[in-house]
N, C-alpha and C positions, 0 to 999 in steps of 0.2 A: 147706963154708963154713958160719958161724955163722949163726943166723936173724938176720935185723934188725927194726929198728922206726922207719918213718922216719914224721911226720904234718906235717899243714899245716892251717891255719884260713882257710876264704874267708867274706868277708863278699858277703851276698848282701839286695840291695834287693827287696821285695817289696811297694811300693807300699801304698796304702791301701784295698786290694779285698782279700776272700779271694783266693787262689789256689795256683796248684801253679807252682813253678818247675824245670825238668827240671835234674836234675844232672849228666847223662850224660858231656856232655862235660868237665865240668868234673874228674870222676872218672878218666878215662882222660887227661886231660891230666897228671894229678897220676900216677896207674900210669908212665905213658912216663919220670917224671924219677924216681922212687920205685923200681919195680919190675925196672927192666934186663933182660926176658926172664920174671924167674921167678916161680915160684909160690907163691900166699899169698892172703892173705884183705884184703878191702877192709873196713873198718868206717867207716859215716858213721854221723855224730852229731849232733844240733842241741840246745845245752844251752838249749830256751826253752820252757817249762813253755805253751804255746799254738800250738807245731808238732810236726810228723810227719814222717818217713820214709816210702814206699813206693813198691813196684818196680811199675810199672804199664804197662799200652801208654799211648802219648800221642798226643795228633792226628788220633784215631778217634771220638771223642767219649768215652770213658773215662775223661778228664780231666776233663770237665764232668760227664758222671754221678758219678764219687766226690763233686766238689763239693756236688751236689747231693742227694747222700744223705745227707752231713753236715749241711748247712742241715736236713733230715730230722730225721733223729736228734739234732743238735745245736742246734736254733733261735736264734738269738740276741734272745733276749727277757728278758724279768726272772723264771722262775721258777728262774735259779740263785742258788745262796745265795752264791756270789762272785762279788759285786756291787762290786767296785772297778775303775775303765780305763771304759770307754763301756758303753753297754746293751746287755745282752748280754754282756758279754766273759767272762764265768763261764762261757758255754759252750764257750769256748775250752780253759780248763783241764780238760777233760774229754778234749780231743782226743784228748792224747799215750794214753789209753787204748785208743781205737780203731786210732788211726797212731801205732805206737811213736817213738821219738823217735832212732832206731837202725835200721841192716842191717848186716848181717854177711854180704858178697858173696866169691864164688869167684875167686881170680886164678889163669889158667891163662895161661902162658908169656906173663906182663908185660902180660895183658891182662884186662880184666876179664868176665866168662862171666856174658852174661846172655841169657834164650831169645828167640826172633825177636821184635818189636816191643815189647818190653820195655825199660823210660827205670828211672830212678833220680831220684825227683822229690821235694822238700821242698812240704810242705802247711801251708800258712797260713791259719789262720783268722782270726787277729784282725787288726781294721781300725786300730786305732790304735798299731800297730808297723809300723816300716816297715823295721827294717833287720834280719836275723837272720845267725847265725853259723854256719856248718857243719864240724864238724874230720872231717877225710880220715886215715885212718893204716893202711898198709901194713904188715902183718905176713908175713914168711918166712922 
């Protein structure tokens, strides 16, 4: 059988807080009509120059510690020098450095292979976006 290449774009609401929204499921629901069994590769994408990507445990506090090691390393105050959107939001464009803007995950039999308590979550930093995009696309 030939490989295929099947993708889909979900919009995803992410409020006016940082945060992490888990994509887990939303990724195996997209496998189940995409995948039919076989094997191949998951890539998520987020085309917004002030989110990230990352496979992380969620619900252990994990979630809030990456947050909070961004606000760290990331402060949202005025010493970036992209200083257009709200105060701070320069530090936003820095993220996609840290949490790529991409994963490139294992499909093993229409399913997606990830190790125990391990999510697939999009990171948001910036407060005055609230709706962002994520494209799903199935490669086997």
């Amino acid at each position: 059988m030939a490989g295929t290449f099947t993708t889909r774009t979900i919009n995803i609401s992410t409020g006016s807080t940082e945060t992490m929204h888990d994509l887990t499921n939303a990724c195996s629901a997209f496998l189940r009509e995409a995948a039919h069994g076989r094997n191949g590769l998951l890539n998520v994408f987020t085309p917004h120059p002030t989110s990230g990507l990352a496979v992380i445990e969620t619900g252990a506090g994990s979630d809030d510690d990456l947050l909070a090691a961004l606000r760290g390393i990331l402060p949202a105050d005025d010493r970036w020098g992209d200083r257009h959107g709200s105060p701070g939001h320069g530090s936003g464009h820095v993220l996609p450095a840290l949490v790529p803007p991409h994963a490139t995950l294992p499909v093993v039999d229409g399913e997606l292979e990830l190790g125990t308590s391990q999510s697939v979550v999009l990171v948001n930093t910036a407060r005055d976006s609230h709706e962002r995009q994520v494209r799903l696309s199935f490669l086997s």
